[in-house]
C-alpha positions as CSV (number, residue, x, y, z in Angstrom):
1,X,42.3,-6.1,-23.1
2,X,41.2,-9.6,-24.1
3,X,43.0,-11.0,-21.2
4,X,40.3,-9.1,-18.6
5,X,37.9,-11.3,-20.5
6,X,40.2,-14.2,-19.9
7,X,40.5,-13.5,-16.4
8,X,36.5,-13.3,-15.9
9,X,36.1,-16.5,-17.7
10,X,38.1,-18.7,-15.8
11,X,37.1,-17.0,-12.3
12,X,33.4,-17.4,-12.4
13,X,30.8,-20.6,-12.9
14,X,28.6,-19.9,-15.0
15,X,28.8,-18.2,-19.2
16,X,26.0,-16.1,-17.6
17,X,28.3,-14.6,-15.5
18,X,31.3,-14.1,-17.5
19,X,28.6,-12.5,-20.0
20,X,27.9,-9.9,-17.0
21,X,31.3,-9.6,-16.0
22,X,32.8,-8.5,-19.4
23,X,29.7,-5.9,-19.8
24,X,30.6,-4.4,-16.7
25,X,34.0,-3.3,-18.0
26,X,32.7,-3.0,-21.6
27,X,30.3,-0.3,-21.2
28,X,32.7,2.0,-20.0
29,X,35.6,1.6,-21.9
30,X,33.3,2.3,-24.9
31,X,31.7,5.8,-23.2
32,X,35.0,6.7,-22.6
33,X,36.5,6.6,-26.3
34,X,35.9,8.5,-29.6
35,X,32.8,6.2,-30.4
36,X,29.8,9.0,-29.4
37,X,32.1,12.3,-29.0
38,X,34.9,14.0,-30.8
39,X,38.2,13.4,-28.2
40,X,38.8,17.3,-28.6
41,X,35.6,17.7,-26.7
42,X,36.4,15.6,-23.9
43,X,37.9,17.1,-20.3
44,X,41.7,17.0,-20.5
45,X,41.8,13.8,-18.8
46,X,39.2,11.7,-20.7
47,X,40.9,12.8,-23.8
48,X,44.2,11.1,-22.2
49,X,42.0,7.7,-21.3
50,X,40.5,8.1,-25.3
51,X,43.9,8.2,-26.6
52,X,45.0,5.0,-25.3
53,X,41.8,3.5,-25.2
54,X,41.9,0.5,-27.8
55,X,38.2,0.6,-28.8
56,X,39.1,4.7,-30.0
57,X,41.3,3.4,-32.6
58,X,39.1,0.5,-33.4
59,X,36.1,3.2,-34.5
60,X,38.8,5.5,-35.7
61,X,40.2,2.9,-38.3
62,X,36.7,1.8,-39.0
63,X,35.9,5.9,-39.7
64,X,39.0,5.9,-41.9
65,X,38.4,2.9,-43.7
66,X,35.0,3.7,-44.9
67,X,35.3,7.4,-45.7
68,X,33.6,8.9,-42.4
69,X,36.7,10.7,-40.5
């Protein structure tokens, strides 16, 4: 996903924007992962988005790697 980032960067004018740009995307790939609720909770289809979404196995390795799971 570093490559939407990329992409902003290089299509706006101002580090402003980029910064605005990148939240836009960033908010809701992080609502829609493990980070706040348990996957298993999720609808059936949010729990397909978590699954693959890269900041879910981010917090998941960060859970695993300092005893929370």
């Amino acid at each position: 996903f570093s490559w939407i980032g990329a992409l902003i960067g290089l299509s706006v004018r101002t580090p402003e924007a980029a910064t605005s740009g990148g939240l836009i995307w960033l908010f809701p790939l992080t609502f829609i992962s493990n980070a706040f609720v348990p996957v298993t909770g999720m609808p059936t289809f949010l729990q397909h988005v978590a699954e693959w979404n890269p900041f879910s196995a981010t917090v998941a390795g960060a859970r695993e790697l300092f005893g929370n799971t």
